[in-house]
N, C-alpha and C positions, 0 to 999 in steps of 0.2 A: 309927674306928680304921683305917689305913694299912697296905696289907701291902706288906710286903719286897719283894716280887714285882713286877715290871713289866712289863706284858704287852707283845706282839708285838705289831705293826700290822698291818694289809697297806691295799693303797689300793690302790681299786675305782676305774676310768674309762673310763664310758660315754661313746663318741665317733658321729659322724657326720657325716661330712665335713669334717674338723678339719685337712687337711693344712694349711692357712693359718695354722694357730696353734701347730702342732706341734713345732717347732722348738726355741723358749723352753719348750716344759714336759719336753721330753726333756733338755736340757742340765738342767734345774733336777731334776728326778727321780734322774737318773744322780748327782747329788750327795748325794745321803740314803743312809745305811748300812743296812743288816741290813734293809732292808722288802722286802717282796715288794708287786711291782706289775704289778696286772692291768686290761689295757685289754677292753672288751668293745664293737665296733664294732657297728654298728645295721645294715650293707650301704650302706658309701661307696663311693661310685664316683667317686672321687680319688684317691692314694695314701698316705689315712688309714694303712691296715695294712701297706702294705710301710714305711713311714717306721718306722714302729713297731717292727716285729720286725728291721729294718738295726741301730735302735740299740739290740735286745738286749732288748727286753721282749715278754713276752710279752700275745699279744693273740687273743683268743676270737671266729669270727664267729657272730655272734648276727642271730636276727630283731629287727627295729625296735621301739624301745618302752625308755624310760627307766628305766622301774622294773625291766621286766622283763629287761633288761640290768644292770641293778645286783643285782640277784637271780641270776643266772645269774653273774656273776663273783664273787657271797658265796657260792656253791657251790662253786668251787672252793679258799676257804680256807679250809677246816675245820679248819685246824693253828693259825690266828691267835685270838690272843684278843679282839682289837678287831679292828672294820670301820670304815675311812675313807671317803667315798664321797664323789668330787671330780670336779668340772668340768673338762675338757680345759685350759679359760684361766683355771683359780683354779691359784696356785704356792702349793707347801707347800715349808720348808724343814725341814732337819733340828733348828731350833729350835719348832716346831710338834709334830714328833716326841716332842720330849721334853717340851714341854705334855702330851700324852696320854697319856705312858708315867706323868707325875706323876700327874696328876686320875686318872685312871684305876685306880690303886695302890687310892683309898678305895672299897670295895665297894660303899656307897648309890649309885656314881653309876654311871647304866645309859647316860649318853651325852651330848654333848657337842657344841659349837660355837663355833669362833671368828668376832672381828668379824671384819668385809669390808672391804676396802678399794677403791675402783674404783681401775682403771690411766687415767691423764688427764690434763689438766688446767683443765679448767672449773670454775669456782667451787664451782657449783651441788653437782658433785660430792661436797663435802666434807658439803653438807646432804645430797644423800640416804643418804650413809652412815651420819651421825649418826642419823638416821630408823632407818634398817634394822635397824639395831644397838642403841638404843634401844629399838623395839618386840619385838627376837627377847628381849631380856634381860629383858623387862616378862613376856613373854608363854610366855619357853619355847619357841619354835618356830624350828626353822629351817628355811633354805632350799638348796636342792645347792648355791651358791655361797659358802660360808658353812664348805666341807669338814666336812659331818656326821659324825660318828663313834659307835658303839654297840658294847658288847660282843658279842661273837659270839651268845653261846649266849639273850641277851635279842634282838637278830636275827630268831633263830631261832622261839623261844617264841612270837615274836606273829606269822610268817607271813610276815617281810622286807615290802620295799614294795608295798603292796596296785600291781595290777597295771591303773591305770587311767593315762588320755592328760596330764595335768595336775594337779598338789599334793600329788605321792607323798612329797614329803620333808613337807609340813605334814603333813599324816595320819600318817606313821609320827611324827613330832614327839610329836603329841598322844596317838597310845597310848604314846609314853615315860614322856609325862607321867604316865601313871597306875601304872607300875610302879616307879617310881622317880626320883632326882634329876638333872636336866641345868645339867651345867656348861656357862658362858658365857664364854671363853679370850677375855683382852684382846688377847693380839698376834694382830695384821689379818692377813688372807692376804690378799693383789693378786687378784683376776679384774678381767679386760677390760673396759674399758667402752664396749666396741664396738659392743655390741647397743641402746645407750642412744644413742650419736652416730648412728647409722646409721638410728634408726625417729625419731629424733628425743627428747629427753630427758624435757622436756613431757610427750608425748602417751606415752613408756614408762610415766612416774610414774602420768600417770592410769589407764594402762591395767592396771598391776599391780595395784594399789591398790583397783580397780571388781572387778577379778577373785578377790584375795582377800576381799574383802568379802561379793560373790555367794556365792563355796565355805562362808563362817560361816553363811549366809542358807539353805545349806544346798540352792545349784544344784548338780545332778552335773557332774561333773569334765569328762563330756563334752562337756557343754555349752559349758561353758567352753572346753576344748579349741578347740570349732569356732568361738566368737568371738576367741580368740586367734588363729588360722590368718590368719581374715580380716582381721585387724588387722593382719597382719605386712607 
């Protein structure tokens, strides 16, 4: 059963050294009504945070560390009833908005994700989406790029993003799973696919892929951490 009621959003964004991308997510932000938006910087030494606070959002300096920056900006909105937690170059629009405000209405569902889209245009692209999006809907899990979303107070209950270097969105994914149902939102949000052109596409795909595989195999996060560092 659906309640009447449609919760608040707010939307969490851990940055570091994002000025290069900054631009298009401020003009796309400034477009969305009644959300409150909070950047939580990691210590850029760019001009990540002055961009930020010029165009009127507020932004938190935080010590470095993903999870633990996405935790530290779900502290300071204890007034929202859902948490968004979004990649600097994933765009959300104010029809995204109202995907969450709906799914979110049915009280089974403790959190949510939509597909992905890469920004691009290489073929290939269009396969690894299909993959991505494919395996998170099969599986339940998703990824920060993917604009995770959870209600506040389930959040809360299970301790926010456990506080390690790599898989903090899988891991909190998977305690979702056990508390309740995650919705899987058909309309794509755009992130970058910069990181993919830039290490090369290939050698990205494999590299994800070995790396999610090892964290089910049940390598620490750390570990992994440090062969992604050197891969990069």
């Amino acid at each position: 059963m659906r309640s009447a009621e449609w919760p608040s959003p707010a939307i969490i964004i851990p940055c570091l050294n994002e000025a290069a991308v900054l631009d298009g997510q401020l003009r796309a932000l400034q477009c969305l009504p009644d959300v409150r938006v909070v950047f939580v910087d990691g210590g850029s030494d760019d001009d990540t945070v002055a961009r930020i606070r010029q165009a009127g959002f507020e932004c938190l300096e935080h010590t470095p560390g993903r999870a633990t920056q996405m935790n530290a900006g779900a502290a300071l909105c204890g007034d929202a009833d859902v948490l968004c937690f979004l990649h600097a170059d994933t765009m959300l629009t104010a029809g995204h908005l109202a995907d969450i405000r709906e799914v979110m209405g049915d009280p089974a569902i403790v959190g949510g994700r939509f597909d992905l889209r890469l920004s691009g245009a290489p073929t290939i692209f269009r396969l690894i989406e299909w993959l991505i999006n494919w395996r998170s809907r099969l599986t339940r899990i998703s990824t920060g790029d993917q604009a995770m979303f959870v209600r506040r107070k389930v959040f809360e209950q299970l301790g926010g993003f456990p506080e390690q270097p790599l898989m903090e969105d899988v891991e909190l994914s998977r305690r979702l799973k056990r508390v309740g149902k995650i919705a899987c939102l058909p309309r794509p949000v755009v992130t970058s696919g910069r990181r993919w052109e830039r290490q090369g596409i290939g050698r990205t795909i494999l590299l994800m892929w070995k790396l999610r595989l090892y964290y089910w195999l049940g390598v620490p996060a750390e570990k992994l951490a440090a062969m992604y560092d050197h891969a990069r």
